[in-house]
C-alpha positions as CSV (number, residue, x, y, z in Angstrom):
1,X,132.9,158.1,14.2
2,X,131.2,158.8,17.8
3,X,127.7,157.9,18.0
4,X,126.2,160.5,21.1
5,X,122.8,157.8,21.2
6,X,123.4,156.4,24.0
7,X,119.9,154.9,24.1
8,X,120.7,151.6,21.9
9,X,119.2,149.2,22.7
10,X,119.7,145.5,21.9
11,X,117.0,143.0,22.2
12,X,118.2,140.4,24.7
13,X,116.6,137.5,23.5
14,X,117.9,138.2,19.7
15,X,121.2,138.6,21.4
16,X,120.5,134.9,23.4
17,X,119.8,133.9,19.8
18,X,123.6,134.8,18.6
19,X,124.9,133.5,21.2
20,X,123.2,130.3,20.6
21,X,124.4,130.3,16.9
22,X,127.9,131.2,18.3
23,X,128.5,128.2,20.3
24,X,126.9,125.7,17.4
25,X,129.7,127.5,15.2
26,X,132.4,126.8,17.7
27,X,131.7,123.5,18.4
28,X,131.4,122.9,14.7
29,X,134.9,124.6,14.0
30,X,136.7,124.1,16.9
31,X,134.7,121.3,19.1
32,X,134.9,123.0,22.4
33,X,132.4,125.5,23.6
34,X,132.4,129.1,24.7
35,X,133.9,130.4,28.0
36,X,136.8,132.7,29.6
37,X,138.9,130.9,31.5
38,X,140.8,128.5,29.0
39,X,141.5,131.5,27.1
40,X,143.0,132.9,30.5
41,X,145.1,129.9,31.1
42,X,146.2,129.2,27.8
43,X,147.7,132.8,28.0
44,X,149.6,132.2,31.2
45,X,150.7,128.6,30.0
46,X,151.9,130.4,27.1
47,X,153.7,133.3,29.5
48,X,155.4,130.5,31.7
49,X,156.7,128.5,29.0
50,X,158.0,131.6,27.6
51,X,159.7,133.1,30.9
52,X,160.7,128.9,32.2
53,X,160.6,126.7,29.9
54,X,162.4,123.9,31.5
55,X,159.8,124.3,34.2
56,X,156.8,123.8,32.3
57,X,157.9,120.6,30.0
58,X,158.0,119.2,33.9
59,X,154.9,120.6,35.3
60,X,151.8,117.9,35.8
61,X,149.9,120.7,35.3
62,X,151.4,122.8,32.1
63,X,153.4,119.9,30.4
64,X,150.5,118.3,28.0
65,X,149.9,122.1,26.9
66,X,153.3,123.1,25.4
67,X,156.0,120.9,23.6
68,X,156.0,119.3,20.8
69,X,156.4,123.2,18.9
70,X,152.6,123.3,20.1
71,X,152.0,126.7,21.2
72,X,149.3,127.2,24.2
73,X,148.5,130.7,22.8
74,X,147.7,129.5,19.2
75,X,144.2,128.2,20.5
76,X,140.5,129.0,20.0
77,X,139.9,130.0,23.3
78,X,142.6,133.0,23.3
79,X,141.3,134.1,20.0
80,X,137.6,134.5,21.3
81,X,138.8,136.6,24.7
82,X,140.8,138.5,22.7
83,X,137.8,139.4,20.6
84,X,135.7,139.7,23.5
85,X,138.3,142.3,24.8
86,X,138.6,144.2,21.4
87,X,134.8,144.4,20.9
88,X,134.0,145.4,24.3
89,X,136.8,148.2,23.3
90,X,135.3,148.9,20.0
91,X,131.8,149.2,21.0
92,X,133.1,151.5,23.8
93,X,134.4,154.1,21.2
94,X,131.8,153.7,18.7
95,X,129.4,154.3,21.4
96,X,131.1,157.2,23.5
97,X,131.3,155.3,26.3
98,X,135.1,154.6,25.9
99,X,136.5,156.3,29.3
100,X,138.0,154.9,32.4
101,X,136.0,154.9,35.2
102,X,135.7,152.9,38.4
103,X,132.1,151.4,39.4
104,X,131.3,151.0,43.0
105,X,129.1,152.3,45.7
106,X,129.1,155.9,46.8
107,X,130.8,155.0,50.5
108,X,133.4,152.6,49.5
109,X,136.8,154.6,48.0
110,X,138.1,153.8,44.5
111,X,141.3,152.1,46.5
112,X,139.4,149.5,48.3
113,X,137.0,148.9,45.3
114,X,140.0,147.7,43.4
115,X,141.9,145.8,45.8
116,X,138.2,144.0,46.3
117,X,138.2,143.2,42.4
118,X,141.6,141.5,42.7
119,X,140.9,139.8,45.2
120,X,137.5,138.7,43.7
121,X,139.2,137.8,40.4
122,X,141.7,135.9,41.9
123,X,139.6,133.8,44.2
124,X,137.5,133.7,40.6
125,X,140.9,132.2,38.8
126,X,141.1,129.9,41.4
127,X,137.8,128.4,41.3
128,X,137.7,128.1,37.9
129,X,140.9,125.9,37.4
130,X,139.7,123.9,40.8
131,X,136.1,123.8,38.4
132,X,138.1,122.8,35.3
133,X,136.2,126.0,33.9
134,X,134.3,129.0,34.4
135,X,130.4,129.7,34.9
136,X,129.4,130.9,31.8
137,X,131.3,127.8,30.0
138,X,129.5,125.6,32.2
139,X,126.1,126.9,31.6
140,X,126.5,128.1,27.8
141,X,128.4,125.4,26.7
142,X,127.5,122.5,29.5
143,X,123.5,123.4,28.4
144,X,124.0,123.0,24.6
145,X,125.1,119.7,24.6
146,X,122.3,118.7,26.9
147,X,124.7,118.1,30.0
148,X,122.9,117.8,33.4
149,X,125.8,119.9,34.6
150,X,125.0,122.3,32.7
151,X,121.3,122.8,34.0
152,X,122.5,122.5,37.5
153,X,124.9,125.1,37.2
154,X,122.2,127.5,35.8
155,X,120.2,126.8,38.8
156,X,123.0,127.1,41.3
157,X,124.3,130.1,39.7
158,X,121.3,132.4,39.3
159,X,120.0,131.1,42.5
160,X,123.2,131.5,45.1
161,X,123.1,134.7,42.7
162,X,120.1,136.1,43.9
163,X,120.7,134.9,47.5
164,X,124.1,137.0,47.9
165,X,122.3,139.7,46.1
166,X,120.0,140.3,48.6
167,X,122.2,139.6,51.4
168,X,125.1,141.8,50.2
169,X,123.0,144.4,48.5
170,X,123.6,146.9,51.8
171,X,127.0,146.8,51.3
172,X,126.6,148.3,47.5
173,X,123.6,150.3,48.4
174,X,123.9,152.4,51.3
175,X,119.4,152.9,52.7
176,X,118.3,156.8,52.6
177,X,116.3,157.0,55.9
Protein backbone atom coordinates (compact mmCIF):
# COMPACT_ATOMS: atom_id res chain seq x y z
CA UNK A 1 0.00 0.00 0.00
CA UNK A 2 1.95 3.29 -1.10
CA UNK A 3 0.16 6.42 -0.47
CA UNK A 4 1.89 9.03 -3.42
CA UNK A 5 0.10 12.26 -1.11
CA UNK A 6 2.74 13.47 0.12
CA UNK A 7 0.91 16.60 1.28
CA UNK A 8 -0.38 15.03 4.81
CA UNK A 9 -0.60 16.99 7.04
CA UNK A 10 -0.92 16.54 10.84
CA UNK A 11 -2.18 19.28 13.04
CA UNK A 12 0.59 19.96 15.53
CA UNK A 13 -1.30 20.99 18.35
CA UNK A 14 -3.66 17.69 18.02
CA UNK A 15 -0.46 15.81 17.88
CA UNK A 16 0.89 17.99 21.26
CA UNK A 17 -2.54 16.68 22.52
CA UNK A 18 -1.40 12.82 21.99
CA UNK A 19 1.54 13.29 23.24
CA UNK A 20 0.09 14.80 26.34
CA UNK A 21 -2.36 11.70 26.66
CA UNK A 22 0.79 9.49 26.01
CA UNK A 23 2.80 10.47 28.89
CA UNK A 24 -0.47 10.45 31.46
CA UNK A 25 -0.72 6.73 30.11
CA UNK A 26 2.86 5.91 30.82
CA UNK A 27 3.13 7.34 34.01
CA UNK A 28 -0.14 5.62 34.81
CA UNK A 29 1.24 2.09 33.50
CA UNK A 30 4.67 2.34 33.98
CA UNK A 31 5.38 5.46 36.42
CA UNK A 32 8.26 6.96 34.51
CA UNK A 33 7.79 9.44 31.67
CA UNK A 34 8.69 9.56 28.08
CA UNK A 35 12.21 10.01 26.68
CA UNK A 36 15.14 8.26 24.55
CA UNK A 37 17.90 7.84 26.39
CA UNK A 38 16.95 5.13 29.09
CA UNK A 39 15.70 3.12 26.34
CA UNK A 40 19.35 3.68 24.83
CA UNK A 41 21.03 2.64 27.92
CA UNK A 42 18.93 -0.05 29.01
CA UNK A 43 19.91 -1.59 25.57
CA UNK A 44 23.66 -1.25 26.03
CA UNK A 45 23.34 -2.45 29.78
CA UNK A 46 21.55 -5.26 28.36
CA UNK A 47 24.48 -5.76 25.44
CA UNK A 48 27.37 -5.61 28.25
CA UNK A 49 25.79 -7.95 30.49
CA UNK A 50 25.38 -10.16 27.69
CA UNK A 51 29.03 -9.88 26.12
CA UNK A 52 30.75 -9.52 30.31
CA UNK A 53 28.83 -10.42 32.61
CA UNK A 54 31.13 -10.67 35.43
CA UNK A 55 31.93 -7.07 34.61
CA UNK A 56 28.67 -5.67 35.02
CA UNK A 57 27.48 -7.47 38.46
CA UNK A 58 30.78 -5.23 39.50
CA UNK A 59 30.16 -2.02 37.77
CA UNK A 60 28.82 1.07 40.12
CA UNK A 61 27.29 2.09 37.21
CA UNK A 62 25.46 -1.21 35.45
CA UNK A 63 25.25 -3.47 38.63
CA UNK A 64 21.69 -2.22 40.21
CA UNK A 65 20.37 -2.82 36.40
CA UNK A 66 21.03 -6.50 35.84
CA UNK A 67 21.04 -9.51 38.40
CA UNK A 68 18.79 -10.89 40.23
CA UNK A 69 17.33 -12.72 36.48
CA UNK A 70 16.24 -8.93 36.01
CA UNK A 71 16.76 -8.17 32.48
CA UNK A 72 17.74 -4.34 31.52
CA UNK A 73 16.10 -4.85 28.04
CA UNK A 74 12.70 -6.06 29.43
CA UNK A 75 11.79 -2.41 30.28
CA UNK A 76 9.32 0.34 29.26
CA UNK A 77 11.74 2.51 27.94
CA UNK A 78 13.15 -0.08 25.20
CA UNK A 79 9.72 -0.89 24.20
CA UNK A 80 8.72 2.75 23.37
CA UNK A 81 12.13 3.43 21.19
CA UNK A 82 11.60 0.44 19.66
CA UNK A 83 8.17 1.68 18.65
CA UNK A 84 9.42 5.03 17.89
CA UNK A 85 11.89 3.26 15.48
CA UNK A 86 9.19 0.90 13.87
CA UNK A 87 6.66 3.72 13.37
CA UNK A 88 9.05 6.10 12.03
CA UNK A 89 9.72 2.99 9.59
CA UNK A 90 6.17 2.30 8.96
CA UNK A 91 5.07 5.68 8.28
CA UNK A 92 8.07 5.96 5.92
CA UNK A 93 6.62 3.11 3.64
CA UNK A 94 3.16 3.91 4.01
CA UNK A 95 4.01 7.31 2.98
CA UNK A 96 6.69 6.75 0.12
CA UNK A 97 9.13 8.36 1.85
CA UNK A 98 10.92 5.07 2.87
CA UNK A 99 14.56 5.60 1.10
CA UNK A 100 17.93 6.27 2.40
CA UNK A 101 19.12 9.53 2.01
CA UNK A 102 21.64 11.69 3.71
CA UNK A 103 20.49 15.43 4.81
CA UNK A 104 22.99 18.15 4.83
CA UNK A 105 23.99 21.25 3.21
CA UNK A 106 24.86 21.45 -0.51
CA UNK A 107 28.88 22.27 0.29
CA UNK A 108 29.48 19.80 2.95
CA UNK A 109 30.13 15.96 1.41
CA UNK A 110 28.02 13.04 2.55
CA UNK A 111 31.47 11.71 4.46
CA UNK A 112 31.88 14.60 6.65
CA UNK A 113 28.11 14.94 7.25
CA UNK A 114 28.19 11.56 8.88
CA UNK A 115 31.24 11.58 10.77
CA UNK A 116 29.63 15.09 12.24
CA UNK A 117 26.43 13.04 13.23
CA UNK A 118 28.61 10.58 15.24
CA UNK A 119 30.34 12.76 16.73
CA UNK A 120 27.16 14.81 17.60
CA UNK A 121 25.34 11.72 18.83
CA UNK A 122 28.05 10.72 20.90
CA UNK A 123 28.77 13.94 22.62
CA UNK A 124 24.68 13.70 22.80
CA UNK A 125 25.07 10.06 24.67
CA UNK A 126 27.31 11.60 26.86
CA UNK A 127 25.45 14.43 28.05
CA UNK A 128 22.59 12.73 28.59
CA UNK A 129 23.98 10.06 31.02
CA UNK A 130 26.08 13.16 32.71
CA UNK A 131 22.12 14.79 32.64
CA UNK A 132 20.67 11.57 34.03
CA UNK A 133 18.38 11.96 30.84
CA UNK A 134 17.71 13.40 27.59
CA UNK A 135 15.96 16.86 26.53
CA UNK A 136 12.80 15.81 25.47
CA UNK A 137 12.40 13.55 28.84
CA UNK A 138 13.31 16.53 30.67
CA UNK A 139 10.83 18.85 29.19
CA UNK A 140 7.97 16.27 28.32
CA UNK A 141 8.14 14.41 31.24
CA UNK A 142 9.92 17.05 33.80
CA UNK A 143 6.75 19.66 32.61
CA UNK A 144 3.89 17.13 33.32
CA UNK A 145 4.62 16.62 36.73
CA UNK A 146 4.91 20.36 37.27
CA UNK A 147 8.78 20.13 37.89
CA UNK A 148 10.63 23.60 37.76
CA UNK A 149 13.24 21.64 35.88
CA UNK A 150 11.12 20.92 33.50
CA UNK A 151 10.21 24.68 32.64
CA UNK A 152 13.78 25.66 32.73
CA UNK A 153 14.86 23.19 30.41
CA UNK A 154 12.13 24.32 27.94
CA UNK A 155 13.56 27.73 28.20
CA UNK A 156 17.10 26.79 27.93
CA UNK A 157 16.53 24.54 25.24
CA UNK A 158 14.48 26.46 22.71
CA UNK A 159 16.42 29.45 23.65
CA UNK A 160 20.33 28.26 23.37
CA UNK A 161 18.24 26.60 20.32
CA UNK A 162 17.58 29.61 18.56
CA UNK A 163 20.88 31.22 19.55
CA UNK A 164 23.14 28.39 17.79
CA UNK A 165 20.63 28.56 15.03
CA UNK A 166 21.38 31.74 14.08
CA UNK A 167 24.97 31.59 14.70
CA UNK A 168 25.57 28.33 12.89
CA UNK A 169 22.90 28.82 10.24
CA UNK A 170 25.99 29.89 7.58
CA UNK A 171 27.49 26.74 7.99
CA UNK A 172 24.13 24.84 6.79
CA UNK A 173 23.15 27.52 4.43
CA UNK A 174 25.63 28.69 2.22
CA UNK A 175 24.33 33.15 1.16
CA UNK A 176 23.55 33.46 -2.73
CA UNK A 177 25.20 36.95 -3.36
Amino acid sequence: MKNTNRNFYINPYLGGVFIGLLIVVAYYFSGEGLGSSGGFRDMAIGAIDTVAPNYAENNAFVSPHVGDGKSPTHTWLVYELLGVIFGAILSAAIFGRLKFTIGKAPHITNKKRLIYALIGGLIWGVGASLGRGCTSGLVMSGIAVNSLSGYIGLVGIFGFGFIFAYIFKGIWIKKIK
